[in-house]
C-alpha positions as CSV (number, residue, x, y, z in Angstrom):
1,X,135.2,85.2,53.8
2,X,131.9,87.1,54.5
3,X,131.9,90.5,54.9
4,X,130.5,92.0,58.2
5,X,128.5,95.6,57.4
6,X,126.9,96.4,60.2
7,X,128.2,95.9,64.2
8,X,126.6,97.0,67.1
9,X,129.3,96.4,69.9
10,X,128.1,96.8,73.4
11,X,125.5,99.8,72.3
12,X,123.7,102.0,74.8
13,X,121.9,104.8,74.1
14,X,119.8,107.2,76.2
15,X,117.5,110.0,74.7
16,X,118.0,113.4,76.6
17,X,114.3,113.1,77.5
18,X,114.3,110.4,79.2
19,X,115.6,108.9,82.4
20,X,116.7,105.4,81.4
21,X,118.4,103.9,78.1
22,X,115.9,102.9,75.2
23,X,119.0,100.5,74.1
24,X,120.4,98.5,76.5
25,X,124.4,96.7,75.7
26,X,123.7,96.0,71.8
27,X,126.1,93.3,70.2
28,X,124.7,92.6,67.0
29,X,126.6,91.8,63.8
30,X,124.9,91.9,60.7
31,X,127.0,90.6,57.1
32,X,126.6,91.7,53.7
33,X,123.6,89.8,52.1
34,X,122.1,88.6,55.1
35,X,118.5,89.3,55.6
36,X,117.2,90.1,59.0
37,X,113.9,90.5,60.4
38,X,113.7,92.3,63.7
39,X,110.3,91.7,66.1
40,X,109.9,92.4,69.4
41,X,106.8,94.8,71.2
42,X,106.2,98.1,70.8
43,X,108.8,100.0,72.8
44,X,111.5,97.5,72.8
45,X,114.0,99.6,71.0
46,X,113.2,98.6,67.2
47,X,112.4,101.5,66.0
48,X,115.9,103.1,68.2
49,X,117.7,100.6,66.3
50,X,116.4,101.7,62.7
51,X,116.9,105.6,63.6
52,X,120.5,104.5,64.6
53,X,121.1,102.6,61.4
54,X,120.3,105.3,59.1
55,X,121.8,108.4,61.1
56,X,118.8,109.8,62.6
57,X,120.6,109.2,65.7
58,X,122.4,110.8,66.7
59,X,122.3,113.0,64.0
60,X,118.9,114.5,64.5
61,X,117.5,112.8,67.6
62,X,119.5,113.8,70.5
63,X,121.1,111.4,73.5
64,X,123.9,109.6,75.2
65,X,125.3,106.7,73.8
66,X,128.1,104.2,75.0
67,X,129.8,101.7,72.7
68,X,129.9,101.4,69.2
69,X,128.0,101.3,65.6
70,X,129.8,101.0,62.6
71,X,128.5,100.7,58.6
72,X,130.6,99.4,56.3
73,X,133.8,100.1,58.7
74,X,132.7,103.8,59.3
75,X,131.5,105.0,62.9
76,X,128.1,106.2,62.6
77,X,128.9,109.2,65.4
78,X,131.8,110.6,62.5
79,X,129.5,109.8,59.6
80,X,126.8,112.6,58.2
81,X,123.3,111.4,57.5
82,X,124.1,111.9,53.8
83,X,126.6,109.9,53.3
84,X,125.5,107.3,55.3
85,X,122.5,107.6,52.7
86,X,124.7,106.0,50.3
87,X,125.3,102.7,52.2
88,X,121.4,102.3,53.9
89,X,118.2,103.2,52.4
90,X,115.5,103.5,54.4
91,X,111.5,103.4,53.8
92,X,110.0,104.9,57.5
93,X,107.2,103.6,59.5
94,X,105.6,107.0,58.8
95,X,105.3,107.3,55.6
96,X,104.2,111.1,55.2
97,X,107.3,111.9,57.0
98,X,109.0,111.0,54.2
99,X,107.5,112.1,51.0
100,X,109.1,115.5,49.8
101,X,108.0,115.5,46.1
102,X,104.7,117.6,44.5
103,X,104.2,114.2,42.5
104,X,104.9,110.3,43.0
105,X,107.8,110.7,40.0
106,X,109.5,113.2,41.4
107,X,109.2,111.5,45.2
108,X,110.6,108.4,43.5
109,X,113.1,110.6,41.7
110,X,114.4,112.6,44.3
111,X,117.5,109.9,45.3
112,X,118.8,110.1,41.4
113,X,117.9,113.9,41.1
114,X,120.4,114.6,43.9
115,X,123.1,112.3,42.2
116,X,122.7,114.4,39.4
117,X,121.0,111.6,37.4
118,X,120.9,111.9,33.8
119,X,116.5,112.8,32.8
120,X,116.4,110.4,30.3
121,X,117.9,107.7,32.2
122,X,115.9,108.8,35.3
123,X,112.4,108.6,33.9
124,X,113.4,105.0,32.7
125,X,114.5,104.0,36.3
126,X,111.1,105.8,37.2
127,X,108.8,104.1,35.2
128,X,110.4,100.5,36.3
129,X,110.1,100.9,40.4
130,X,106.6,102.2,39.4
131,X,105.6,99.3,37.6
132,X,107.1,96.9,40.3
133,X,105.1,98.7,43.3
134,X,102.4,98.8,40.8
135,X,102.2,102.6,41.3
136,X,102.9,103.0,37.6
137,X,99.4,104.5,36.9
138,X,99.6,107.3,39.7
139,X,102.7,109.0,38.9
140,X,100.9,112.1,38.1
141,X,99.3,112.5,41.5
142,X,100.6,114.2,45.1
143,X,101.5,111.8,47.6
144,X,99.3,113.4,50.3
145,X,96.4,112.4,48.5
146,X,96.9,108.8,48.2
147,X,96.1,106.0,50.6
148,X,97.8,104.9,52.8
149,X,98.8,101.7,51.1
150,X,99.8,103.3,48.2
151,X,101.8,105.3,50.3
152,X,103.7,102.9,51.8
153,X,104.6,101.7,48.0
154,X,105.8,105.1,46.5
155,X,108.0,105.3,49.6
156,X,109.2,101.6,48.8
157,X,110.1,102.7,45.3
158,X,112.0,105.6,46.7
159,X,114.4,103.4,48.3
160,X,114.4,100.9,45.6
161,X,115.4,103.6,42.6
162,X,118.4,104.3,44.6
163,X,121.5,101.9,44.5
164,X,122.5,101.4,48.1
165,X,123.8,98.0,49.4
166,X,121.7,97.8,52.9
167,X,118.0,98.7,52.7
168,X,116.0,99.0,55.9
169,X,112.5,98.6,56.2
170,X,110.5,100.0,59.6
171,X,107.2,98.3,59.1
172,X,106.8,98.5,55.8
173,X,103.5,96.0,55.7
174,X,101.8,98.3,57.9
175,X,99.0,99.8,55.5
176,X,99.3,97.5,52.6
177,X,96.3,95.0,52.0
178,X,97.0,91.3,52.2
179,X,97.9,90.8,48.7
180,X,100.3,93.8,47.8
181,X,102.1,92.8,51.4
182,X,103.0,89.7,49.8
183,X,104.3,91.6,46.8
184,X,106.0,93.9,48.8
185,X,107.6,90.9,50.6
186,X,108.3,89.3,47.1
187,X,109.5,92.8,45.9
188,X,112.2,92.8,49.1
189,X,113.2,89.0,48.4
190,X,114.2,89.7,44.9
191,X,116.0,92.5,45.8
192,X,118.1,90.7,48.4
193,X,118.7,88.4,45.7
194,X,120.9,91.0,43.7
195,X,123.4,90.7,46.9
196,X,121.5,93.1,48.9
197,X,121.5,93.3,52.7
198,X,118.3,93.1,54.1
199,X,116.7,94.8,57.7
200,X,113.3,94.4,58.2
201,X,111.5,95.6,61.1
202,X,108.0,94.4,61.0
203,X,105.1,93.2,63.9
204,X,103.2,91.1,61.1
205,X,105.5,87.9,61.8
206,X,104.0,85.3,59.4
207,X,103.8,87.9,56.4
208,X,107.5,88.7,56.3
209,X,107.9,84.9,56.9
210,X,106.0,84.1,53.1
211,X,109.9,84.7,52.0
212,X,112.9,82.9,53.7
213,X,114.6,85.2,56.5
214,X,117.8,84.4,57.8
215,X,117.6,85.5,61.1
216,X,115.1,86.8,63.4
217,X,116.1,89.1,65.8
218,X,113.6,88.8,69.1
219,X,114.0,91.8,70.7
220,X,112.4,93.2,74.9
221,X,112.9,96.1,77.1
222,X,115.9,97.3,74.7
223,X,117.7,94.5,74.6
224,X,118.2,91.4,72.4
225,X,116.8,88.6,73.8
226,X,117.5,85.5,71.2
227,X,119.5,86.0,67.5
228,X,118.6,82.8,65.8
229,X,116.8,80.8,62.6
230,X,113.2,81.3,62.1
231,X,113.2,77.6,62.8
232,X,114.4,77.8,66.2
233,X,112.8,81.0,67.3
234,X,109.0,79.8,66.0
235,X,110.0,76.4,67.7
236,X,110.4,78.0,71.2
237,X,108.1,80.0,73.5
238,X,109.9,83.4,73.3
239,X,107.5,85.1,71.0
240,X,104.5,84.3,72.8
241,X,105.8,85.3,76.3
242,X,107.1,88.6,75.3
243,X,103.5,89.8,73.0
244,X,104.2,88.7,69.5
245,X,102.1,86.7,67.5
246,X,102.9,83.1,66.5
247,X,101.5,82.2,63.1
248,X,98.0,80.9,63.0
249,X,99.2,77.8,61.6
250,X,101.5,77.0,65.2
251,X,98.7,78.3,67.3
252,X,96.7,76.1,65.9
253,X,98.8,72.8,66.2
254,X,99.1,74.1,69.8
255,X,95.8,74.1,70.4
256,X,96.1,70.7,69.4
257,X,98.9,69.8,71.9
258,X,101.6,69.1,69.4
259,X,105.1,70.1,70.7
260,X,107.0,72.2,67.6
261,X,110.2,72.0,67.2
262,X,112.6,72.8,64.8
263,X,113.0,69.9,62.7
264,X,109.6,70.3,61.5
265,X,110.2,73.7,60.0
266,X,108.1,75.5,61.2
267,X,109.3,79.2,59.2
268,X,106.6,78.5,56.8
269,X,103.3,76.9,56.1
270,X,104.6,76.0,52.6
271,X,107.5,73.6,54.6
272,X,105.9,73.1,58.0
273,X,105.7,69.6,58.6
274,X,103.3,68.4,60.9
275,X,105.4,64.6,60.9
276,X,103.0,61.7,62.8
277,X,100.8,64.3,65.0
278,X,98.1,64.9,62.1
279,X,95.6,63.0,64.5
280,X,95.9,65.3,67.0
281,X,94.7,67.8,65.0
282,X,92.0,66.1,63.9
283,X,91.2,65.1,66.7
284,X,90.9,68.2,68.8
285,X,88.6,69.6,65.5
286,X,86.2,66.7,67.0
287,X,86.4,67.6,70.1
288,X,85.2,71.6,69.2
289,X,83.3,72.1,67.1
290,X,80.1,74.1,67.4
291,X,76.9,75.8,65.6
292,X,76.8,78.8,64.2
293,X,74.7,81.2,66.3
294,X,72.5,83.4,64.4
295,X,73.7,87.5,65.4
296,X,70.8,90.5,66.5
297,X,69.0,91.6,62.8
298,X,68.4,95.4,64.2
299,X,69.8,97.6,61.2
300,X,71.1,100.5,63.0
301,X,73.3,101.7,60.0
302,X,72.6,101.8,56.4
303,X,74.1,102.9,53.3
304,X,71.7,102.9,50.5
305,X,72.9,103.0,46.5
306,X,75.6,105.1,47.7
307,X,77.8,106.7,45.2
308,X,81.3,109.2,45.8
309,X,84.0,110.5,43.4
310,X,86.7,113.2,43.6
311,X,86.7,114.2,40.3
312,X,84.6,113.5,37.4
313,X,85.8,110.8,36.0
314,X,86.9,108.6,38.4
315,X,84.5,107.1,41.0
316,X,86.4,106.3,44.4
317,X,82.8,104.2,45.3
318,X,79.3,103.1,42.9
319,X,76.1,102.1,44.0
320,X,76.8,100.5,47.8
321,X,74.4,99.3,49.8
322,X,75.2,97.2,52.8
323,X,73.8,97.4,56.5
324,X,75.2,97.1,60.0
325,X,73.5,95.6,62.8
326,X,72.8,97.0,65.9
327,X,76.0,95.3,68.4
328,X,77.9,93.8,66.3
329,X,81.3,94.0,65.5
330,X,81.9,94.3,61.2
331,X,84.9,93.7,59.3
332,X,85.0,96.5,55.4
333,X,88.2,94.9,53.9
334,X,89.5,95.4,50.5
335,X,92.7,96.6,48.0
336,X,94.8,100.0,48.6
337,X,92.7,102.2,47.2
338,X,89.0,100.2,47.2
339,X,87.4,103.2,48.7
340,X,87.3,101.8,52.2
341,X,88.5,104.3,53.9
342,X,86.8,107.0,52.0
343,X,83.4,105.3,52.6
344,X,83.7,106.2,56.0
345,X,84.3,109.7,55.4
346,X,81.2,109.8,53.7
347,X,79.5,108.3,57.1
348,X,80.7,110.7,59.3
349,X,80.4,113.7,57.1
350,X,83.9,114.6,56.2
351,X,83.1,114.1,52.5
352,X,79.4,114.2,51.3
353,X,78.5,111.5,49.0
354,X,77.2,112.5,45.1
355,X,74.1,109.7,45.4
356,X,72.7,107.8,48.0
357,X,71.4,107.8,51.4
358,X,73.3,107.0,54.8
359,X,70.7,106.3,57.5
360,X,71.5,105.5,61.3
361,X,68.3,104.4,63.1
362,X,65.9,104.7,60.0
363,X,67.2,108.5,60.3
364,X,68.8,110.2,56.9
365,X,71.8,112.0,58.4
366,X,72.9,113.7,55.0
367,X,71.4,116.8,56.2
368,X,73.9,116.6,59.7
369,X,77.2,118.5,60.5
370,X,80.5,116.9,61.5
371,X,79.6,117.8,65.1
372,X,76.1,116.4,64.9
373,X,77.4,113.2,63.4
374,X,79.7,112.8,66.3
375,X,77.0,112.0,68.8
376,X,75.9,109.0,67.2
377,X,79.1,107.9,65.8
378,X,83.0,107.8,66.1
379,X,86.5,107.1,63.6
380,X,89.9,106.6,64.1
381,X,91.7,107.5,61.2
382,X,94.6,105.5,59.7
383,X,97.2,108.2,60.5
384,X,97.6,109.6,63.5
385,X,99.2,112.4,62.8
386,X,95.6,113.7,61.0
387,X,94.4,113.4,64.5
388,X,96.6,114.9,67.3
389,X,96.0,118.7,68.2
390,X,97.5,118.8,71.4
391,X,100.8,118.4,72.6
392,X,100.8,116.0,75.6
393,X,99.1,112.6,75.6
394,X,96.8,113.0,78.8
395,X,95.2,116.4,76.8
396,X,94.7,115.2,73.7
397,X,92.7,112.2,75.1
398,X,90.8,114.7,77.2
399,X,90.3,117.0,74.6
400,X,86.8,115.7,73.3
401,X,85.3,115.0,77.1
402,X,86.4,119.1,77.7
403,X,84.6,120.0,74.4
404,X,81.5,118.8,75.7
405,X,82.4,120.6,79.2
406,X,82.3,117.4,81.2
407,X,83.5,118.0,84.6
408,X,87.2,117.3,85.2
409,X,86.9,114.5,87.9
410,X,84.9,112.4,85.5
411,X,87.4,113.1,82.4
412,X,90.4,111.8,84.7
413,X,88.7,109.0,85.4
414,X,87.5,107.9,81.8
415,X,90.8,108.8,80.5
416,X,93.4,106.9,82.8
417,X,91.0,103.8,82.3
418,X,91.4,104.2,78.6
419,X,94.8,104.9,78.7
420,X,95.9,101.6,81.2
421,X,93.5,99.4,78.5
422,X,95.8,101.5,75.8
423,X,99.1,100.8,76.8
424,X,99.6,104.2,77.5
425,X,98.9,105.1,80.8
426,X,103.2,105.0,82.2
427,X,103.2,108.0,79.2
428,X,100.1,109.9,80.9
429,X,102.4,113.0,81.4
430,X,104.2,112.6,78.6
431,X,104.2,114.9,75.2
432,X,103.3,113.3,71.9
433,X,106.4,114.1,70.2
434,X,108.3,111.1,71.9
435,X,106.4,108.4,70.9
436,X,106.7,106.2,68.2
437,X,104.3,106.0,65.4
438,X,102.7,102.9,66.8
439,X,102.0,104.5,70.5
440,X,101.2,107.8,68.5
441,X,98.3,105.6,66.8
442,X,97.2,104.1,70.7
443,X,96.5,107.8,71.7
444,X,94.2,108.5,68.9
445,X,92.3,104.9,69.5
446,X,92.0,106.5,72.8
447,X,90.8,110.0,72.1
448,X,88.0,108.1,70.6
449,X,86.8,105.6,72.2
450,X,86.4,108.0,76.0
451,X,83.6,109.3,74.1
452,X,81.5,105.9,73.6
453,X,79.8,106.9,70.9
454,X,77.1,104.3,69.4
455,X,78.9,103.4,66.3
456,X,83.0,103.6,66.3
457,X,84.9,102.9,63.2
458,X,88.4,102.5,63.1
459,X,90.5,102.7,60.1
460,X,93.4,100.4,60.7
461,X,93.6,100.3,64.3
462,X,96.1,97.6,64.5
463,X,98.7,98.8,62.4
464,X,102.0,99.0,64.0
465,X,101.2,97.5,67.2
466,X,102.7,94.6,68.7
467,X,100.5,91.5,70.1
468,X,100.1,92.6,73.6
469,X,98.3,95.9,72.8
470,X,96.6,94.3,69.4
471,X,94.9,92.2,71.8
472,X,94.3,94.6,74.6
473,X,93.1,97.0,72.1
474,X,90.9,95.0,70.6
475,X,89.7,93.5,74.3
476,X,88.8,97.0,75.0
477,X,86.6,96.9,71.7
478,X,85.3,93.5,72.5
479,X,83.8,95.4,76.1
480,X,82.7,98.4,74.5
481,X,80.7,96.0,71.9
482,X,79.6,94.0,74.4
483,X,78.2,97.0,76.1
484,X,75.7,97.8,72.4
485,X,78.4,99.6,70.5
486,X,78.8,99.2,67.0
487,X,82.2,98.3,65.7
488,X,83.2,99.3,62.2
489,X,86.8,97.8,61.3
490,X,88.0,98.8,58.5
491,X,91.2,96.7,57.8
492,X,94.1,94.9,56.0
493,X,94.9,92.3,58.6
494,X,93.1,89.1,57.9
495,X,94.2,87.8,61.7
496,X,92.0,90.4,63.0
497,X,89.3,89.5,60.5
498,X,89.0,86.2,61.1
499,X,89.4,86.2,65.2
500,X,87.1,89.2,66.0
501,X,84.6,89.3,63.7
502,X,82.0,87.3,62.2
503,X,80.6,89.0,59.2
504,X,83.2,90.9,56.3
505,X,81.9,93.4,53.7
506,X,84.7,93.4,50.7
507,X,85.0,96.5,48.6
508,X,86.9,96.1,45.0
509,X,87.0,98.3,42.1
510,X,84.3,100.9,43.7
511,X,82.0,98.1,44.4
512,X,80.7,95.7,47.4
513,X,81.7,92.5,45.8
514,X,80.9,90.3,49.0
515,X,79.2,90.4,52.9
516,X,80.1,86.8,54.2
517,X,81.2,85.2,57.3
518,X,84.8,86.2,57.7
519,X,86.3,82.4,57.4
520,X,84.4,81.8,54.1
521,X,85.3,84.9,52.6
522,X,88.9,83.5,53.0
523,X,88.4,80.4,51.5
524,X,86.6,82.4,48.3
525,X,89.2,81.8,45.3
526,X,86.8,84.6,42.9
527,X,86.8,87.0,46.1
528,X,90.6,86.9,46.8
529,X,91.5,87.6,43.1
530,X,89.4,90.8,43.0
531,X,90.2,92.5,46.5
532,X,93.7,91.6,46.9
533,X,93.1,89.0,49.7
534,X,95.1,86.3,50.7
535,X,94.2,82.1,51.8
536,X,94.7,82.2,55.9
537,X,97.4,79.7,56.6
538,X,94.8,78.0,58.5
539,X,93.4,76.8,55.0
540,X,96.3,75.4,54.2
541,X,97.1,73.8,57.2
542,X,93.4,72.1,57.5
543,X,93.9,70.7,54.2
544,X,97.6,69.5,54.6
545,X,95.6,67.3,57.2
546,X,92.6,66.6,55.1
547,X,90.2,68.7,57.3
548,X,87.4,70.5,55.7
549,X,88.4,74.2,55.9
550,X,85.4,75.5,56.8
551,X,84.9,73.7,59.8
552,X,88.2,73.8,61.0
553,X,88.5,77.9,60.5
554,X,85.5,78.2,62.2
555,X,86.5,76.1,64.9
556,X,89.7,78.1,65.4
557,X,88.0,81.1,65.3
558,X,85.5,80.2,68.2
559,X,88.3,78.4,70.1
560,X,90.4,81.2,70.0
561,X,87.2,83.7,72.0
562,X,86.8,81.1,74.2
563,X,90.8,81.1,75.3
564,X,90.4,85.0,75.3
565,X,87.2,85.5,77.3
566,X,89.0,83.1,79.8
567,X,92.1,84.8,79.9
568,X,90.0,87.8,80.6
């Protein structure tokens, strides 16, 4: 008989800040070596559910609740955080929040150092989490100072050094490029594998889907809307109508007019059986295809044989050159630690590069401040909490309008519009401290783009956020390019790559190894090797059809705008 180790029986639970419940009558039972993948959008009660599993609540964060969660038979209510420790392992959304070590051996140790680990044995069970996270080189460094990928990883290897029998996962493909997601995926499959129960909470659908799940877990408004097979929740219209994001490789048949259902598995593009409906496929390929348009030439940023490093022997970026036109919106995508992130540091001043020039407008701007940057152009960072000064959401949105004393009718004006396009405009009076990492990231989008400067990057804008407010987000980008601003995206997600923008720069190894249409850059076997990229599963659905890839990428791509602009 299976063993059940988790139940949620009738479940409500209230914060104290807050008027209404967050969880709404949870019955959920979960048994031992299952593996469960939650979804749902942001502020649905996910991440409630993960700070319930592991004891945060009610433990740390403060409410009512009603009903009844129980781990391995013991109430979580009569159960410290701990002990509960021993049965759940958890690797948090926010990855900072959880590092506690001066080095990545001692993060990864800290689990064993508690349990009194013997050394010799520890720095064994060390060295073999750090080679499977491929962290293994970095052991010597602080956490703080790596990326945000690499990050996510050491936390990963935290959890994994430990020996507990339920692992949870809140997001943990959030800041991981496309590649080390799907060994981070891989990483959790094998895991499960050694009779290990499995809770993943992730928005990136088709990623956790390139390893069987057993259930998915749809959840809305706090509640659970459908517990079923992947199968039978990809073959029915839930995910759409409550803002997730269907594969590519569904939308696309879609598109097409072919009906999915079940029996043509649908979990996976590896299985997904398109049956006798190739044709229409085909067929609607025909019936849009288009020409390439050739996008405005005016450089208005440039980065001439620029050159950074840290420390003296290890270059972070050598000798890039690349330009950015004047209007149009630019994919930098690359591997964990490629430099991307750091190369626009060096753009808007926060590190000053060792060689090179960085022009805007023909003009040199090494010379410029911070401050004097700032008028011509804008970031986002990846992590929100490197951001936020101020403690409720309306100020901190305000804050850069009031720094350059605009008058306060105006600022309310610019902010609420911001805000509504957000997501976050029902949290105008709220403070920061009760939103979740994802909403946390929303209001730092926001604090940037009131200012409308002439060039915006954005670090990873996307991560953490559910479809709706991906594509609301990134409609609010689309206006604001549409307007002359310059979009800089600097991401992992290969959906928003492909959908959004037309031209990718890749960074690999401290070098620009490729600046390519988006779609071809996917298709690039040489490319994907060297920056940890990944085939789109719209390459291998075109040619499970015998399509040409190309054309049917591109098509999708430029079918896709044209649904949006309309739905617009």
């Amino acid at each position: 008989m299976t063993k059940q180790v988790i139940e949620f029986k009738n479940f409500t639970f209230k914060y104290y800040t807050q008027k209404e419940p967050t969880l709404h009558n949870i019955n959920l039972k979960i048994n031992k070596g299952e593996k469960i993948l939650i979804v749902g959008p942001s502020g649905c009660g996910k991440s409630t559910v993960a700070s319930c599993l592991n004891g945060l609540i009610p433990h740390a964060y403060k409410g009512e609740s009603t009903g009844s969660l129980t781990i391995n038979d013991k109430a979580i209510k009569d159960t410290s955080i701990f002990e509960l420790s021993k049965d759940i392992g958890s690797v948090l959304q926010d990855t900072d929040g959880q590092f506690v070590g001066l080095t990545t051996a001692e993060d990864i140790a800290f689990a064993l150092e508690n349990d009194y680990c013997n050394q010799e044995e520890m720095f064994k069970k060390v060295d073999r989490v750090a080679k499977l996270v491929n962290m293994d080189d970095y052991l010597c460094n602080n956490p703080q100072e790596l990326s945000g990928g690499q990050k996510q990883r050491v936390s990963l290897a935290g959890v994994m050094v430990d020996d507990a029998d339920i692992l949870l996962f809140d997001e943990p493909l959030a800041n991981l490029d496309p590649k080390t997601g799907q060994t981070a995926i891989k990483l959790i499959d094998d895991i499960h594998k050694l009779n290990k129960t499995i809770i993943i909470i992730e928005h990136r659908l088709e990623d956790v889907l390139y390893r069987d799940v057993d259930r998915i877990i749809v959840m809305s408004e706090g509640k659970i809307i459908m517990d079923d097979t992947p199968d039978n929740v990809l073959s029915s219209d839930i995910l759409i109508k409550n803002g997730i994001r269907e594969p590519l490789y569904v939308q696309a048949s879609k598109y097409a007019n072919i009906k999915i259902t079940s029996d043509m598995s649908p979990r996976s593009i590896k299985v997904f059986d398109l049956k006798d409906q190739k044709e229409k496929l085909i067929q609607w390929q025909r019936d849009n295809a288009f020409e390439e348009v050739k996008s405005n030439q005016e450089v208005i940023l440039e980065c001439k044989n620029l050159s950074f490093r840290y420390v003296s022997d290890r270059p972070i970026l050598t000798d890039i050159n690349l330009k950015v036109y004047k209007g149009e919106m630019l994919a930098i995508v690359g591997k964990n630690g490629a430099g991307k992130s750091t190369l626009s540091k060096l753009i808007v001043g926060f590190e000053k590069q060792d060689e090179g020039q960085i022009l805007i407008n023909n003009k040199d701007i090494s010379s410029l401040s911070i401050k004097e940057r700032a008028d011509y152009v804008g970031i986002v960072l990846q992590n929100p909490n490197h951001m936020i000064s101020e403690n409720l959401i309306y100020d901190e949105i305000a804050l850069g309008l009031r720094i350059r004393k605009i008058d306060e009718t105006e600022i309310e004006k610019r902010v609420l519009k911001v805000m509504e396009i957000c997501g976050l405009r029902k949290f105008r009076k709220w403070p920061i401290s009760a939103l979740s990492y994802g909403q946390k990231k929303r209001v730092t989008i926001a604090s940037i783009l009131v200012l409308n400067p002439q060039i915006l990057i954005l670090d990873e804008p996307t991560a953490g956020q559910d479809y709706k407010h991906y594509s609301d987000i990134m409609t609010f980008l689309q206006e604001l390019n549409t307007m002359g601003i310059t979009i800089i995206l600097i991401t992992h997600d290969m959906h928003l790559m492909l959908e959004y923008t037309k031209r990718a720069i890749v960074i690999s190894d401290n070098k620009k190894i490729a600046d390519d249409y988006a779609y071809k850059i996917l298709y690039n076997e040489e490319i994907i090797k060297k920056a940890n990229l990944k085939k789109t599963s719209l390459y291998q659905l075109a040619v499970s059809v015998g399509l040409d890839p190309d054309t049917f990428i591109s098509t999708f791509i430029e079918y896709e705008r044209k649904v949006r602009n309309n739905e617009n």
